[in-house]
C-alpha positions as CSV (number, residue, x, y, z in Angstrom):
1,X,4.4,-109.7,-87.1
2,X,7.8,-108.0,-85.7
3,X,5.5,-106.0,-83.3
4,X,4.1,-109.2,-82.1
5,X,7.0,-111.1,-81.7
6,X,8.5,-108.0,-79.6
7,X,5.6,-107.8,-77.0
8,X,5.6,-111.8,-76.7
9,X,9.6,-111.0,-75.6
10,X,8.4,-108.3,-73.9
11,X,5.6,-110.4,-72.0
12,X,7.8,-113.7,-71.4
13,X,10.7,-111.3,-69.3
14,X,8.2,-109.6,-67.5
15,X,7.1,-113.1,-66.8
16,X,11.1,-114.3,-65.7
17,X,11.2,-111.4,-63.6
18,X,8.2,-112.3,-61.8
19,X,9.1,-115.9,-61.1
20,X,12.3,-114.0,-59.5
21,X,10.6,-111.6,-57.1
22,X,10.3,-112.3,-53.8
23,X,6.5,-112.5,-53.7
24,X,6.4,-115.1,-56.4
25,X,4.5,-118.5,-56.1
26,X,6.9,-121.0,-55.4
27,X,6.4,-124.3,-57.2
28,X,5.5,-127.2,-55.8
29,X,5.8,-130.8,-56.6
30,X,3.1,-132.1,-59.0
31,X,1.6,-129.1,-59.7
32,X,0.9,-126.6,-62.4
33,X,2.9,-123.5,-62.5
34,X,0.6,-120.7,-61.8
35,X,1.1,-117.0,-62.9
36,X,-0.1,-113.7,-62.0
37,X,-3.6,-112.9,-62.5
38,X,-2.7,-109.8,-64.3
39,X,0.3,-111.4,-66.4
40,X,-2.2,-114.4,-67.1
41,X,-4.8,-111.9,-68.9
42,X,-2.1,-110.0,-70.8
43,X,-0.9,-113.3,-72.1
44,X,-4.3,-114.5,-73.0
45,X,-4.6,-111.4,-75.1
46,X,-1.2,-111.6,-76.6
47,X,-2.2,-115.1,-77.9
48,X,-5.4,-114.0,-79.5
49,X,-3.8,-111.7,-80.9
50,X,-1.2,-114.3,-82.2
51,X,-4.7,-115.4,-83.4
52,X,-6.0,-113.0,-85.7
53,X,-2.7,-112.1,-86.8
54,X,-2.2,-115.7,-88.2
55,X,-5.8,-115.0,-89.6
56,X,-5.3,-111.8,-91.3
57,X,-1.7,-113.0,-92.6
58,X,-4.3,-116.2,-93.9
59,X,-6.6,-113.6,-95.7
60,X,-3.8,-111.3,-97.5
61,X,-2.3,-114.4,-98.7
62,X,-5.3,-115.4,-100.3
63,X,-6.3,-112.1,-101.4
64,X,-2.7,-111.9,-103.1
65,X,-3.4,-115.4,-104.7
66,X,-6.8,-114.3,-106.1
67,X,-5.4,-111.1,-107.4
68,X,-1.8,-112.5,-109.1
69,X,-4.8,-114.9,-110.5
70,X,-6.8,-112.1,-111.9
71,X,-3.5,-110.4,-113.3
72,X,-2.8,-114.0,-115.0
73,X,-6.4,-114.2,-116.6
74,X,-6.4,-110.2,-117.8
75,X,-2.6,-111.1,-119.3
76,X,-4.3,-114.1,-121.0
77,X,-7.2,-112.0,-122.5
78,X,-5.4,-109.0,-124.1
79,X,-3.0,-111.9,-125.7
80,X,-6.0,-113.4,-126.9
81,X,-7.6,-109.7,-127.9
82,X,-4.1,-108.9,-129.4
83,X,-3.7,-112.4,-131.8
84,X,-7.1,-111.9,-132.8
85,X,-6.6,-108.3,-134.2
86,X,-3.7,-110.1,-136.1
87,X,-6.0,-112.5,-137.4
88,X,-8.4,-110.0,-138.4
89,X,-5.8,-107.7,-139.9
90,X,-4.1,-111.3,-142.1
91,X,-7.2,-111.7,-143.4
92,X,-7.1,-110.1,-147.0
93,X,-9.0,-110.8,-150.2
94,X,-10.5,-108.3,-152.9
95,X,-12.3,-108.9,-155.9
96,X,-13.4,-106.0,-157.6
97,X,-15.5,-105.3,-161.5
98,X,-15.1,-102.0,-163.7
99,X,-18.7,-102.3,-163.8
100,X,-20.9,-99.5,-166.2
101,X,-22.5,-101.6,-168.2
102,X,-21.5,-102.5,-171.4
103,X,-19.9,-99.0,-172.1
104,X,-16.2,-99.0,-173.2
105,X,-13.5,-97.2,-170.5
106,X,-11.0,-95.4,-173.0
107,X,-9.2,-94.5,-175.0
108,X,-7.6,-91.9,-173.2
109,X,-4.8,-89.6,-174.4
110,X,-2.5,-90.5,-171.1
111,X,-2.3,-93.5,-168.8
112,X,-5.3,-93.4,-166.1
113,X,-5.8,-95.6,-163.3
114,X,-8.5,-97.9,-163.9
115,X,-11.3,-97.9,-160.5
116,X,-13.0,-100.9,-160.1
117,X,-15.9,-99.6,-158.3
118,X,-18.1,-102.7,-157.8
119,X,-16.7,-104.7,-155.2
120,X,-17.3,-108.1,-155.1
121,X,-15.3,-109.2,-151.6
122,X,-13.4,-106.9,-149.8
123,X,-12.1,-109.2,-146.8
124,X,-10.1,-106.3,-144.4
125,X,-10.6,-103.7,-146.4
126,X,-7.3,-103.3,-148.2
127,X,-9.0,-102.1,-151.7
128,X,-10.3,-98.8,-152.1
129,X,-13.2,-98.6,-155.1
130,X,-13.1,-95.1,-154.5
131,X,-9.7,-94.4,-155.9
132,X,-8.9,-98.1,-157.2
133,X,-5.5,-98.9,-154.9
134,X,-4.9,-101.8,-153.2
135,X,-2.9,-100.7,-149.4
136,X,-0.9,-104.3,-148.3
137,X,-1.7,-103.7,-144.5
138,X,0.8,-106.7,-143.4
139,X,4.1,-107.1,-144.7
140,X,3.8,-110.6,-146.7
141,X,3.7,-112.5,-150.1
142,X,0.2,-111.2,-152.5
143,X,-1.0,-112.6,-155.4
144,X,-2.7,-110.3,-157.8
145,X,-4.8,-110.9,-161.4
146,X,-6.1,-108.8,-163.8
147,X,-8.4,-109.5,-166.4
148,X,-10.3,-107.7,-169.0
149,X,-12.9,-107.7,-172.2
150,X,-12.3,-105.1,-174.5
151,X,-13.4,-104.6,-178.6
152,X,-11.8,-105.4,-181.3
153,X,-11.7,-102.4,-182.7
154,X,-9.3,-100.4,-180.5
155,X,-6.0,-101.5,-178.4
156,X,-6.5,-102.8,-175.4
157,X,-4.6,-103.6,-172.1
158,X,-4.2,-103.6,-168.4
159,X,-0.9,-102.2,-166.6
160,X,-0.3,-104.0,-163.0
161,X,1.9,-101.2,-160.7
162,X,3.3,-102.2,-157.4
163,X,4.0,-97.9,-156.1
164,X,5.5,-96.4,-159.1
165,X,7.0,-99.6,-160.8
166,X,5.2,-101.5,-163.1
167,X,4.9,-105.2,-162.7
168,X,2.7,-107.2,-165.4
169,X,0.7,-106.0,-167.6
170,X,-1.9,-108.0,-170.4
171,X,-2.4,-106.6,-174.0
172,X,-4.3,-107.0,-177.2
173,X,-3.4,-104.7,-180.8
174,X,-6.3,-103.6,-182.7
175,X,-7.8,-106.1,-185.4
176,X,-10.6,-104.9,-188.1
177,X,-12.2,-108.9,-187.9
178,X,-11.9,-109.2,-184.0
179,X,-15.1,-108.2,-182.3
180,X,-14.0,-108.6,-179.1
181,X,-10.9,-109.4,-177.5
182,X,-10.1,-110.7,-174.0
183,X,-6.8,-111.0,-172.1
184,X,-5.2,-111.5,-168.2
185,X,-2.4,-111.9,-166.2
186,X,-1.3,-112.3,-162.5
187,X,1.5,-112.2,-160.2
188,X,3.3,-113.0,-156.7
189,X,3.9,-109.8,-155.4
190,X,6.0,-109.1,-151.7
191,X,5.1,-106.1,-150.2
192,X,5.2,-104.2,-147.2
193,X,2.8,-102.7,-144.8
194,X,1.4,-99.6,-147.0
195,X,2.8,-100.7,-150.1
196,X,0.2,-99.6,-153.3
197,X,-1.3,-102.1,-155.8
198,X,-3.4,-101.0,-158.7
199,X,-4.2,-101.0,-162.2
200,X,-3.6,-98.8,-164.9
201,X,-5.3,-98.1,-168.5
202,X,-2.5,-97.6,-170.8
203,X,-3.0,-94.4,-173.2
204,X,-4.8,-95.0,-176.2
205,X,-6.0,-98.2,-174.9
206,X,-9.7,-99.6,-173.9
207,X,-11.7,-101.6,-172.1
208,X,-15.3,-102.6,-171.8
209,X,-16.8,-102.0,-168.3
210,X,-18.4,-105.6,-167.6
211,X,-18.1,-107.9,-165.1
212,X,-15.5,-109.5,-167.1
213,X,-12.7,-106.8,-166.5
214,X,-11.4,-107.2,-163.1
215,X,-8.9,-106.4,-160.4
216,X,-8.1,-109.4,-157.6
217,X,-5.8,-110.1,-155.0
218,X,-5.2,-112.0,-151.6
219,X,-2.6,-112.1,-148.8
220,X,-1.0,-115.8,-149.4
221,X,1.6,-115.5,-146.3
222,X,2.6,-113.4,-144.1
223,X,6.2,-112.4,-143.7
């Protein structure tokens, strides 16, 4: 754009100094102002020119527009990609058996953490059945139940542990006329991101592995 706005100076006083020179065409009354052959050609290039200059300003405009629109659009989709990993990562619910049957877990001679190997949901993937702890992948507000079925015959329990500190825990002393006893509890629990959930068999205790003994939880809000 400067370089054509410099030759169209350029062209316009070579066109003054023409009118001034002695051989100049001298105008007339009622007629047209006439210029050089030469100067008129050089002028009819310069405004073509002027033409598709105008036209390739025209095109870079648009090809900025269409590109600031495409960098709008991408911005859009990773903010889009983005809150639905959050979504997918807030989604949390467990629900996990003992499983085995109808064979008794227990009595052991130290506490054991109990693994609830037959998963029933597993919603993002927080619970392990392979080593029986629940990894809070959001920081937030959980709620957690444990419940068991158990004989008579020996103690029985569950011991809820947020990381090394124990938080609930459901009991039942051993009776010679109780065939079977059953017990539960459950909690709020706030955690943050890689916080540990899980249940423990207290020593000397028991419980039946059944469908009836389980290990549950769900993210209620995030924090």
């Amino acid at each position: 754009m400067h370089f054509a706005i410099s030759l169209f100076v350029l062209l316009s006083s070579s066109l003054i100094l023409a009118q001034d020179d002695g051989n100049a065409i001298t105008e007339k009354p009622d007629e047209t102002q006439s210029c050089q052959p030469d100067m008129c050609d050089l002028l009819m290039a310069f405004g073509a020119m002027k033409e598709k200059i105008a036209v390739m300003e025209t095109r870079l405009k648009n090809s900025e527009s269409r590109l600031n629109s495409s960098e709008t659009r991408l911005r859009n989709s990773e903010s889009q990609l983005l809150e639905l990993r959050n979504k997918e990562r807030t989604k949390v619910i467990f629900s996990a058996a003992t499983g085995g049957g109808n064979n008794h877990i227990g009595p052991f001679n130290t506490d054991k953490t109990l693994i609830f190997r037959t998963v029933i949901t597993n919603i993002g993937n927080a619970y392990s059945p392979h080593t029986g702890i629940f990894v809070a992948p959001v920081a937030g507000v959980y709620y957690f139940t444990i419940f068991f079925h158990a004989g008579g015959h020996e103690r029985a329990g569950l011991l809820l542990y947020k990381n090394n500190q124990l938080m609930i825990m459901t009991s039942d002393h051993r009776t010679e006329g109780d065939t079977a006893d059953n017990g539960g509890n459950a909690a709020f629990l706030q955690l943050q991101p890689g916080d540990h959930v899980y249940v423990v068999l207290p020593v000397n205790s028991h419980v039946w592995g059944t469908s009836h003994t389980t290990f549950s939880g769900f993210l209620v809000t995030q924090m």
